[in-house]
C-alpha positions as CSV (number, residue, x, y, z in Angstrom):
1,X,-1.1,15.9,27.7
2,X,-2.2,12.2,26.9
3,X,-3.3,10.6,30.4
4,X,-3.3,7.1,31.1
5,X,-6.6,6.0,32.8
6,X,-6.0,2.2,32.9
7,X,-1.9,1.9,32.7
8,X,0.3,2.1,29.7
9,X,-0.8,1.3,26.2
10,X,0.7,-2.4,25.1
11,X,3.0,-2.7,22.7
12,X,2.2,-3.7,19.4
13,X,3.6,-6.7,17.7
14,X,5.5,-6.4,14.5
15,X,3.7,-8.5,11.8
16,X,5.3,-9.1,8.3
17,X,2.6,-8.4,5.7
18,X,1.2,-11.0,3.4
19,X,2.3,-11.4,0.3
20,X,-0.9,-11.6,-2.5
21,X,-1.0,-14.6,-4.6
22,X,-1.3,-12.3,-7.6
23,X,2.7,-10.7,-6.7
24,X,3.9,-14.4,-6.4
25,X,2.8,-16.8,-8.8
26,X,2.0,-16.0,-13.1
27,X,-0.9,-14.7,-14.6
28,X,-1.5,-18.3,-16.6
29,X,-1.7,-20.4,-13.1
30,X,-5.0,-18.0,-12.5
31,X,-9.2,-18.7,-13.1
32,X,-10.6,-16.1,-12.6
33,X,-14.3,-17.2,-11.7
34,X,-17.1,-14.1,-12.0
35,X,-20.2,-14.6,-9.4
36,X,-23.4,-13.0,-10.3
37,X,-26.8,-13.2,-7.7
38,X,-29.6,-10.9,-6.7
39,X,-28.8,-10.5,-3.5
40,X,-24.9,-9.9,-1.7
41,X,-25.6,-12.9,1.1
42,X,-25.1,-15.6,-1.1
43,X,-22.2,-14.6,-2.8
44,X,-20.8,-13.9,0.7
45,X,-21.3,-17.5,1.4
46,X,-20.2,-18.9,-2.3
47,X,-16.8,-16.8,-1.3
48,X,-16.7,-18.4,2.0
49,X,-16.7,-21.6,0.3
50,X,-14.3,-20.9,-2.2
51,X,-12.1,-20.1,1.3
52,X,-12.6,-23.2,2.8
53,X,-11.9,-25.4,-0.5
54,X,-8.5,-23.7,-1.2
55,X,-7.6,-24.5,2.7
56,X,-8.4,-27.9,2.1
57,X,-7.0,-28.4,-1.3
58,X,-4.1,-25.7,-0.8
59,X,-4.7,-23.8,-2.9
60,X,-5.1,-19.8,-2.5
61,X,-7.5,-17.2,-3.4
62,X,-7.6,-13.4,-4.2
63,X,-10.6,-11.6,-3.7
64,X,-13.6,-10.9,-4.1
65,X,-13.3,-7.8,-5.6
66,X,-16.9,-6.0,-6.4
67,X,-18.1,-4.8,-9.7
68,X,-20.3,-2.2,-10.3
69,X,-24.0,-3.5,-9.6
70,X,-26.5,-4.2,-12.6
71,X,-30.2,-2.3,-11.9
72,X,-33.1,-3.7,-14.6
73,X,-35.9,-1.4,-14.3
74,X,-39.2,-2.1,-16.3
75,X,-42.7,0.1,-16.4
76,X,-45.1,-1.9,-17.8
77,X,-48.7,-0.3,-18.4
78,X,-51.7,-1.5,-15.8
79,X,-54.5,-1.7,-18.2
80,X,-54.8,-4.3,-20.8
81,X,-55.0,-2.0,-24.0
82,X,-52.8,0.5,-23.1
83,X,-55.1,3.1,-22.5
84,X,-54.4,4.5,-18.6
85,X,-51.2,6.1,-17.5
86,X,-50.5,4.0,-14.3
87,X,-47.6,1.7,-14.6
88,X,-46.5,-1.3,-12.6
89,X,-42.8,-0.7,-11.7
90,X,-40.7,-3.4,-11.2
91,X,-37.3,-2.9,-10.9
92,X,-33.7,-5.5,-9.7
93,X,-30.4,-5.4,-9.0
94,X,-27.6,-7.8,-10.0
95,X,-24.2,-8.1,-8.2
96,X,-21.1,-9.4,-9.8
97,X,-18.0,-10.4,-7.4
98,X,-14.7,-11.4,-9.0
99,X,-12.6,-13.7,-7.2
100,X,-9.2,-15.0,-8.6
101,X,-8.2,-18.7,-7.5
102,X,-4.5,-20.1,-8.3
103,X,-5.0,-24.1,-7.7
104,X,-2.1,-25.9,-6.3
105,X,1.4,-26.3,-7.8
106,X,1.1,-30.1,-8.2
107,X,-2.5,-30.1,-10.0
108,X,-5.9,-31.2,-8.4
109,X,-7.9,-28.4,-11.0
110,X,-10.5,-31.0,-11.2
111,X,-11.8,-31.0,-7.9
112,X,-13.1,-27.6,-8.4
113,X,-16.3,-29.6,-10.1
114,X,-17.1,-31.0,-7.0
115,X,-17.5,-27.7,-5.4
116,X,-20.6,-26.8,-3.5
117,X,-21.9,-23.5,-3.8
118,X,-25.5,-21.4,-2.7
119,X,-28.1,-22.5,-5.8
120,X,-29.0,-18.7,-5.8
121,X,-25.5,-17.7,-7.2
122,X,-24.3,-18.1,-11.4
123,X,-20.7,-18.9,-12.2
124,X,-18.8,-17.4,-15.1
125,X,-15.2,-19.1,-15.5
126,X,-13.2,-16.1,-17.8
């Protein structure tokens, strides 16, 4: 037996679902625009702009969806010629984010140029 320590529970508004850009609009109105930094904060804040620029130019995005994380790992040898076992390691990791943006129905593609994004982050437009 459920008791109720502060009153009844409230009722819980009905809210329609959103429906994803991607189920609306075609494939070809898509750019899909790939991310890539060293660290996840920046592109947190490169998709946060990417937000805020769609608001304002009303347009929509999808995303970002994560892809699997690039690890470089290099051993190079301490001594100059070679000749000891001790390595340096040195090792990074690179993270890719995908998001999709669909510009708006009546044009305005090229004020995507004038976006400003986090100088830690690379852009790949596929």
């Amino acid at each position: 037996v459920k008791e109720y320590l502060h009153g009844k529970l409230p009722v819980i508004q009905w809210k329609p679902d959103k429906i994803p850009p991607s189920k609306r609009r075609s494939v070809q109105d898509r750019i899909r625009v790939k991310i890539w930094a060293y660290d996840v904060a920046p592109l947190m804040e490169s998709v946060e702009c990417f937000q805020a620029f769609a608001d304002d130019t009303g347009g929509e995005i999808e995303g970002p969806t994560m892809d699997r994380v690039r690890t470089t790992r290099w051993m190079l040898n301490k001594g100059p010629t070679g000749h000891k076992k001790s390595k340096h390691k040195i090792q990074w990791k690179e993270h890719c984010w995908t998001v999709d943006y669909y510009p708006p129905v009546q044009g305005g593609l090229e004020s995507i140029m004038s976006l400003n994004l986090p100088h830690q982050v690379k852009l790949e437009i596929v």
